[in-house]
N, CA, C and O atoms as a GROMACS GRO file, in nm:
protein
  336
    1UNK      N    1   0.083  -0.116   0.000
    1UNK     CA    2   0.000   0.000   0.000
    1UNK      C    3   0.088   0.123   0.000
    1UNK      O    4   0.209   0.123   0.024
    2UNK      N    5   0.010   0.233  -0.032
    2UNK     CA    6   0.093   0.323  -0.058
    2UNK      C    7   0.116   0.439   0.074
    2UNK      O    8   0.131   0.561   0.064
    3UNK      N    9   0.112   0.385   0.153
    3UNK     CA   10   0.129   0.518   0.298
    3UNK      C   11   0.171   0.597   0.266
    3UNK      O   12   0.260   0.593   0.182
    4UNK      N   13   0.121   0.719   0.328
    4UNK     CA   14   0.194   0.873   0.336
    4UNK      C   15   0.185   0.949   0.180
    4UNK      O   16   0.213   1.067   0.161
    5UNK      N   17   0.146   0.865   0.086
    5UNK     CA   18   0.181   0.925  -0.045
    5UNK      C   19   0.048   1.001  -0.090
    5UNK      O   20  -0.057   0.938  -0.079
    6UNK      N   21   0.043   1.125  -0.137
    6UNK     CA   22  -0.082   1.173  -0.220
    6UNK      C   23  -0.144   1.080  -0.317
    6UNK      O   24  -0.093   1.007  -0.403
    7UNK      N   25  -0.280   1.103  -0.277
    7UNK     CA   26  -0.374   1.013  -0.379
    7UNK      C   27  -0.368   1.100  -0.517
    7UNK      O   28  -0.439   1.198  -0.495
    8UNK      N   29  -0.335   1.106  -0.598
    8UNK     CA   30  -0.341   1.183  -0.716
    8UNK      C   31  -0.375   1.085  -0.855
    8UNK      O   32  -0.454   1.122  -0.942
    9UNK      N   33  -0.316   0.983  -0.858
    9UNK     CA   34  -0.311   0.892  -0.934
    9UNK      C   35  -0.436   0.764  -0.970
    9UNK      O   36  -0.497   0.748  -0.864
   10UNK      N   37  -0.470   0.707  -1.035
   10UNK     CA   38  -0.644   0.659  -1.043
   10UNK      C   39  -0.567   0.494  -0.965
   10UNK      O   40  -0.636   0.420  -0.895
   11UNK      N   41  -0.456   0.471  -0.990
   11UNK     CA   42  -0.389   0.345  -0.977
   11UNK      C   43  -0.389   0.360  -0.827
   11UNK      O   44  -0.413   0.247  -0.785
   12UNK      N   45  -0.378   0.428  -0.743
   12UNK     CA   46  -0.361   0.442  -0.614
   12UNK      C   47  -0.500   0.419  -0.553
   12UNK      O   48  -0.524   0.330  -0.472
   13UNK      N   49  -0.584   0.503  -0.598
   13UNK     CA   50  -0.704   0.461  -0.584
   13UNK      C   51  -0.793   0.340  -0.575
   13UNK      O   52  -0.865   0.301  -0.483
   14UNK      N   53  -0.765   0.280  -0.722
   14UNK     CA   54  -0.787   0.192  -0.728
   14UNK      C   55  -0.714   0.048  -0.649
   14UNK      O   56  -0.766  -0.064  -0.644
   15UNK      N   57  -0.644   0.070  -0.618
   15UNK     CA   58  -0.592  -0.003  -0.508
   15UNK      C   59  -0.625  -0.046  -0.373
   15UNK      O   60  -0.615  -0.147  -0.303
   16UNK      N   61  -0.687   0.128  -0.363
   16UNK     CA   62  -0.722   0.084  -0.221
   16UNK      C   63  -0.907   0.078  -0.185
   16UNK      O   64  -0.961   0.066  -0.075
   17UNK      N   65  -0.972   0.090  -0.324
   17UNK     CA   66  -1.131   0.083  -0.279
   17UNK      C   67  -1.157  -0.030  -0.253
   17UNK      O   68  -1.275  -0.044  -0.286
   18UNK      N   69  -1.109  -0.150  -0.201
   18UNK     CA   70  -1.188  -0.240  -0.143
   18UNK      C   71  -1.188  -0.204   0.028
   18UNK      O   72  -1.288  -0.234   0.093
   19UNK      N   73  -1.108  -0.158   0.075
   19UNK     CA   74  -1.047  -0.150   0.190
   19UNK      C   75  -1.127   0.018   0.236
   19UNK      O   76  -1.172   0.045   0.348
   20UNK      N   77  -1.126   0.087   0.147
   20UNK     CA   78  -1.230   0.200   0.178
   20UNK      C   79  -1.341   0.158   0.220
   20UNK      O   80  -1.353   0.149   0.343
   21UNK      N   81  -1.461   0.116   0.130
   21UNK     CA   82  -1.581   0.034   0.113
   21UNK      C   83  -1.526  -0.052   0.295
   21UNK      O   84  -1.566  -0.002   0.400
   22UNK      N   85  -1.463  -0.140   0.295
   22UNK     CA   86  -1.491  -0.174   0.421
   22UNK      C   87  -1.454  -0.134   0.535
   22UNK      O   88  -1.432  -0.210   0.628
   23UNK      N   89  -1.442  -0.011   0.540
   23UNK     CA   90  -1.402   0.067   0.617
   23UNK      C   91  -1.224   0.048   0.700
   23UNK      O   92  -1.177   0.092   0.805
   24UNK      N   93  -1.184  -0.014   0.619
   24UNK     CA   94  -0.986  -0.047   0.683
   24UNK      C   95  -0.941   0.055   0.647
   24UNK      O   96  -0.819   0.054   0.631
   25UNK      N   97  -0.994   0.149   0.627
   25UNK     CA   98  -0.881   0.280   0.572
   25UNK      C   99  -0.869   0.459   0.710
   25UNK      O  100  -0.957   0.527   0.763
   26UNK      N  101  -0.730   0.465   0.712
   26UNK     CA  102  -0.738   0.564   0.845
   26UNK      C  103  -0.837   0.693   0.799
   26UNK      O  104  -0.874   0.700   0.682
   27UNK      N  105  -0.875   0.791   0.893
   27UNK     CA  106  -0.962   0.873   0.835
   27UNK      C  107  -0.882   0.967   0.744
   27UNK      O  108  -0.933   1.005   0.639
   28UNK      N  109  -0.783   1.000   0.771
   28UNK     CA  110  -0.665   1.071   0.664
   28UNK      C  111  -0.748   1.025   0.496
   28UNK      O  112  -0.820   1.078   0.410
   29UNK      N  113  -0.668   0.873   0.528
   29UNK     CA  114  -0.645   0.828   0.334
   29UNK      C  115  -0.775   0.806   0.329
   29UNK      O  116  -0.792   0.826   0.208
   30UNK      N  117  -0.901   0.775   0.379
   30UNK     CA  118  -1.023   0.802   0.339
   30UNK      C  119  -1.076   0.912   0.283
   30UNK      O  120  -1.154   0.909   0.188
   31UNK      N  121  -1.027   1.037   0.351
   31UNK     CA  122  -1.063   1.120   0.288
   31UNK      C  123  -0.967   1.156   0.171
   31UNK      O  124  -1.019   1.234   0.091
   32UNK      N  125  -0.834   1.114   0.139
   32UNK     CA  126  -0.780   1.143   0.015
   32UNK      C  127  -0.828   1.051  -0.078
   32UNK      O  128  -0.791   1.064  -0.195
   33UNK      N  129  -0.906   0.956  -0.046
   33UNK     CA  130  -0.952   0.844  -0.153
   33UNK      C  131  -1.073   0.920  -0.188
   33UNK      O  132  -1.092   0.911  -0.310
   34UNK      N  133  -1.187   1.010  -0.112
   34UNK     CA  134  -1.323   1.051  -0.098
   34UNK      C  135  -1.298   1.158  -0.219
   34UNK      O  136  -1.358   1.169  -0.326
   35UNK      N  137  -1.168   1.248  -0.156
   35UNK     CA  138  -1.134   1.393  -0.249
   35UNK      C  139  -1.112   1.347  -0.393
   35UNK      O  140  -1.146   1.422  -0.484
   36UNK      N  141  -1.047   1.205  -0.424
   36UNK     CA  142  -1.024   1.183  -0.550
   36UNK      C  143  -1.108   1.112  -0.638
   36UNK      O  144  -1.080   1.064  -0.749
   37UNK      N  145  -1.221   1.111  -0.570
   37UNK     CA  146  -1.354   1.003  -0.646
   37UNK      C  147  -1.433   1.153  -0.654
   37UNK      O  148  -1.506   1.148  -0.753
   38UNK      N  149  -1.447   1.294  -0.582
   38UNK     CA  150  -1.490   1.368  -0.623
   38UNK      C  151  -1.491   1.452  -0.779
   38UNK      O  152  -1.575   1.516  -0.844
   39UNK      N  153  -1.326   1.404  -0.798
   39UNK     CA  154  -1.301   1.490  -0.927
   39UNK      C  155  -1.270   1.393  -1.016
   39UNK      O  156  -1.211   1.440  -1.114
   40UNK      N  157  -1.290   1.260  -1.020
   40UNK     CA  158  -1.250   1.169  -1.123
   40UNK      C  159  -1.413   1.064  -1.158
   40UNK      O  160  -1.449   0.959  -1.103
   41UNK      N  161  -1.446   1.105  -1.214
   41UNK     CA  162  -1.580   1.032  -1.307
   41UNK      C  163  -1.479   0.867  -1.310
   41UNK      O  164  -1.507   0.790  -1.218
   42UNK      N  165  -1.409   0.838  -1.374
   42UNK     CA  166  -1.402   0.693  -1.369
   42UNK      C  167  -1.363   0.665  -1.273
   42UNK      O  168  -1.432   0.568  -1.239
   43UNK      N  169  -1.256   0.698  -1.158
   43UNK     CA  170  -1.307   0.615  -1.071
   43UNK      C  171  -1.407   0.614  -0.957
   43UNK      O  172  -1.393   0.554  -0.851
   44UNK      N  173  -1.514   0.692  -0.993
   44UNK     CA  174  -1.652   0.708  -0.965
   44UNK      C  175  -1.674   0.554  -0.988
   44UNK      O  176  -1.690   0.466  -0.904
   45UNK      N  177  -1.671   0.549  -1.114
   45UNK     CA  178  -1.701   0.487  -1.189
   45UNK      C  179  -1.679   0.343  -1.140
   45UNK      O  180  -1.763   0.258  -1.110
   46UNK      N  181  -1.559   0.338  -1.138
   46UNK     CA  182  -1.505   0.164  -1.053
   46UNK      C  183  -1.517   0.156  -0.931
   46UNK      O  184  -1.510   0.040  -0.888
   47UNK      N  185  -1.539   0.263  -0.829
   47UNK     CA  186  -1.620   0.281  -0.730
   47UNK      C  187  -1.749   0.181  -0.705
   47UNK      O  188  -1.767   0.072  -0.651
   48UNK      N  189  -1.844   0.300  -0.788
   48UNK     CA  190  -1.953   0.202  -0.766
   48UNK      C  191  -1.993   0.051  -0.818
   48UNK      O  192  -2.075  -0.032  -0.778
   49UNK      N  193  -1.892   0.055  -0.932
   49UNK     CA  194  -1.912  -0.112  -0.959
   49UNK      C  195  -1.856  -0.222  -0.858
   49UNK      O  196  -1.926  -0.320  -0.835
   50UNK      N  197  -1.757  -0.211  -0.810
   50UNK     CA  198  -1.702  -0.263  -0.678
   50UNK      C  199  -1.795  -0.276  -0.576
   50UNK      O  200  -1.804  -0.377  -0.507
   51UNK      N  201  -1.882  -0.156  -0.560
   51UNK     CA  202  -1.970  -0.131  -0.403
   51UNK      C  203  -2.052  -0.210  -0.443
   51UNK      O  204  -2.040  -0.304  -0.364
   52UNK      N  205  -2.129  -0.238  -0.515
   52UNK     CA  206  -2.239  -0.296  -0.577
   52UNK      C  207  -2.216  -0.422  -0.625
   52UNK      O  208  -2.316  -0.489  -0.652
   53UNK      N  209  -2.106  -0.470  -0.643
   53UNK     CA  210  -2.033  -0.602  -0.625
   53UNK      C  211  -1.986  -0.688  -0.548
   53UNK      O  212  -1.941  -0.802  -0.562
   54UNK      N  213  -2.010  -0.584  -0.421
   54UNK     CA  214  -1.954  -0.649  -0.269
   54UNK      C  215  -2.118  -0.662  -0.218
   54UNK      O  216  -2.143  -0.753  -0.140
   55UNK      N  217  -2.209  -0.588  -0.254
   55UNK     CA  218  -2.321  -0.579  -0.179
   55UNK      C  219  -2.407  -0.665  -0.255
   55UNK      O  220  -2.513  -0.711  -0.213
   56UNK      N  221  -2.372  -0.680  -0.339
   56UNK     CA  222  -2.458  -0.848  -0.404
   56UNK      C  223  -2.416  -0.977  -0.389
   56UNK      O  224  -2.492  -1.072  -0.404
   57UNK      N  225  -2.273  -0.990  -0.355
   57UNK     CA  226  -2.229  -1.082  -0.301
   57UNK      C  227  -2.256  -1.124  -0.119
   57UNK      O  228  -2.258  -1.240  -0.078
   58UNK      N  229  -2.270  -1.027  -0.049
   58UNK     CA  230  -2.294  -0.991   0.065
   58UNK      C  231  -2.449  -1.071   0.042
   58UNK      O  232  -2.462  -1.172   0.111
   59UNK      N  233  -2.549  -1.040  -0.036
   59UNK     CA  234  -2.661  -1.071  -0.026
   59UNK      C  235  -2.726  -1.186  -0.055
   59UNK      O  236  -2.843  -1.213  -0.029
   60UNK      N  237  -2.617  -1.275  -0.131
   60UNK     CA  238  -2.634  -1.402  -0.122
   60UNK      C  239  -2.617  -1.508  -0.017
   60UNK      O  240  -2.512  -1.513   0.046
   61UNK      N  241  -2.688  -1.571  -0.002
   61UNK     CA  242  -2.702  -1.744   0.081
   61UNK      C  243  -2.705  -1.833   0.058
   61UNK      O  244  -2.771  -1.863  -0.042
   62UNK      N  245  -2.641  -1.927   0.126
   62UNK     CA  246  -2.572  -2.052   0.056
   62UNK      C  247  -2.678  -2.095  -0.013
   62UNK      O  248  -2.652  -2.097  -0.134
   63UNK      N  249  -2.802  -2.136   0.015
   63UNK     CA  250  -2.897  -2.184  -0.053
   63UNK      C  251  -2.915  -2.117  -0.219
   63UNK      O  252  -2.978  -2.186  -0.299
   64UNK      N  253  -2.861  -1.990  -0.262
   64UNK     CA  254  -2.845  -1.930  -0.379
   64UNK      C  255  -2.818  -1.997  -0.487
   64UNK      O  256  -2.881  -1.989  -0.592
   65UNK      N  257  -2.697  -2.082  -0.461
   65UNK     CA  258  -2.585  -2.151  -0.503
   65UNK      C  259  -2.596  -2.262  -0.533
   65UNK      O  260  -2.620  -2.333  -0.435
   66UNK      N  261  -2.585  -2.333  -0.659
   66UNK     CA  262  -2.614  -2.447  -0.672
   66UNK      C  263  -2.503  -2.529  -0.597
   66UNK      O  264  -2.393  -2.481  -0.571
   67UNK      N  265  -2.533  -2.628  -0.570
   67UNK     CA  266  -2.447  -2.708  -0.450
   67UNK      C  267  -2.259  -2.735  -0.522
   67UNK      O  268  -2.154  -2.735  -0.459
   68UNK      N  269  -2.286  -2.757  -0.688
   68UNK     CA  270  -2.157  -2.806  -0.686
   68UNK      C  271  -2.098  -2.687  -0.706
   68UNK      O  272  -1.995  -2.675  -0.639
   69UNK      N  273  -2.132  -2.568  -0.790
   69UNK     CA  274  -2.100  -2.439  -0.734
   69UNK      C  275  -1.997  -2.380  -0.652
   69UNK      O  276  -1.878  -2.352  -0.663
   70UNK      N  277  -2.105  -2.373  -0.546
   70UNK     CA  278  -2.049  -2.365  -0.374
   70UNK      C  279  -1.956  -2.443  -0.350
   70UNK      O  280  -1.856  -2.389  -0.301
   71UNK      N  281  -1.950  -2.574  -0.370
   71UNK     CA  282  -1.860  -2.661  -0.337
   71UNK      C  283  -1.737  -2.602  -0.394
   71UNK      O  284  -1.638  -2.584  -0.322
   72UNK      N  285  -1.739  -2.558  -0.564
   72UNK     CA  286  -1.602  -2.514  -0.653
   72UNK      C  287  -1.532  -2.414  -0.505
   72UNK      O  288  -1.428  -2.422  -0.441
   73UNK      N  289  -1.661  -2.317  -0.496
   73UNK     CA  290  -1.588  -2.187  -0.472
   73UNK      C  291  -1.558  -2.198  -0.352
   73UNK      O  292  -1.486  -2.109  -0.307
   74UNK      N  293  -1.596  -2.289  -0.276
   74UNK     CA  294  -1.549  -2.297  -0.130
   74UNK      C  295  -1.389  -2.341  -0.128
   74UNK      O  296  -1.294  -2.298  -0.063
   75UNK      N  297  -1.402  -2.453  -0.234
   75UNK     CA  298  -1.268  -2.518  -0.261
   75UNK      C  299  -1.124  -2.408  -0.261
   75UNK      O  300  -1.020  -2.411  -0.195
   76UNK      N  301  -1.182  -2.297  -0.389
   76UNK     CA  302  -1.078  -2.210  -0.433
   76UNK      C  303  -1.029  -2.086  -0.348
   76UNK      O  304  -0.936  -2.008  -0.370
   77UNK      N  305  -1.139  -2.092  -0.226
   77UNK     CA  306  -1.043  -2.010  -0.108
   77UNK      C  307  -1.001  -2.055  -0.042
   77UNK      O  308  -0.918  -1.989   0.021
   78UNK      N  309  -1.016  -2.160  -0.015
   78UNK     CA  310  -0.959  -2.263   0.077
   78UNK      C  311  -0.839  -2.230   0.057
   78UNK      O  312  -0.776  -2.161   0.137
   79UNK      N  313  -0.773  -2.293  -0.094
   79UNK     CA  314  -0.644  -2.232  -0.189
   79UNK      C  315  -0.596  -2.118  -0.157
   79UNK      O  316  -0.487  -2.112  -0.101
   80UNK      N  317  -0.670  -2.003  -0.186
   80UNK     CA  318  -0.629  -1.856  -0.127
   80UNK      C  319  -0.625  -1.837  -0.069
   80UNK      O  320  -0.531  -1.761  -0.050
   81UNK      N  321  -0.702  -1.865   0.037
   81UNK     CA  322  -0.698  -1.783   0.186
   81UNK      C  323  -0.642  -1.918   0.302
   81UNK      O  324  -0.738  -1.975   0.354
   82UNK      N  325  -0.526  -1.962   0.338
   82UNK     CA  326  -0.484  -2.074   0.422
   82UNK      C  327  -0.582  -2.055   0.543
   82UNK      O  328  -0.639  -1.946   0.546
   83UNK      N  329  -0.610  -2.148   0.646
   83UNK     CA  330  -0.694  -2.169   0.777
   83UNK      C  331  -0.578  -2.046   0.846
   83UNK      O  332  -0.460  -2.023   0.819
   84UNK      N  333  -0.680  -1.978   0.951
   84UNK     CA  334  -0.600  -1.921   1.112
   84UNK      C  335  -0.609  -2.022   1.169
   84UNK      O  336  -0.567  -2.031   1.284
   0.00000   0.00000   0.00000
């Protein structure tokens, strides 16, 4: 991540809107992420496709999912994300 550095750049940004959206970001770089979605239409733009991508995923239940599905995708974080 990019600490301490001005948000100026869409790449910086984009870096860090998942972590905005879930609120992991100090109030500082929140608001340099907030100031730079004010004056940049695209990443407005990838903004809200992200938010709205987390909040439809959020809104699904296992029952959604066809079983072998679920099963794939359970499998493939398993992969990514090791047990605590």
């Amino acid at each position: 991540m990019m600490q301490g550095a001005e948000l100026t750049e869409c790449a910086a940004v984009v870096e860090l809107v998942t972590a905005y959206i879930e609120g992991e970001l100090s109030a500082i770089r929140a608001a340099e992420v907030e100031a730079h979605l004010a004056l940049c239409p695209g990443c407005t733009a990838y903004f809200e496709q992200v938010h709205q991508t987390i909040a439809g995923v959020r809104s699904l239940e296992a029952d959604d999912l066809p079983a072998p599905l679920r099963d794939d995708l359970m499998e493939a974080f398993r992969r990514e994300v090791p047990p605590r």
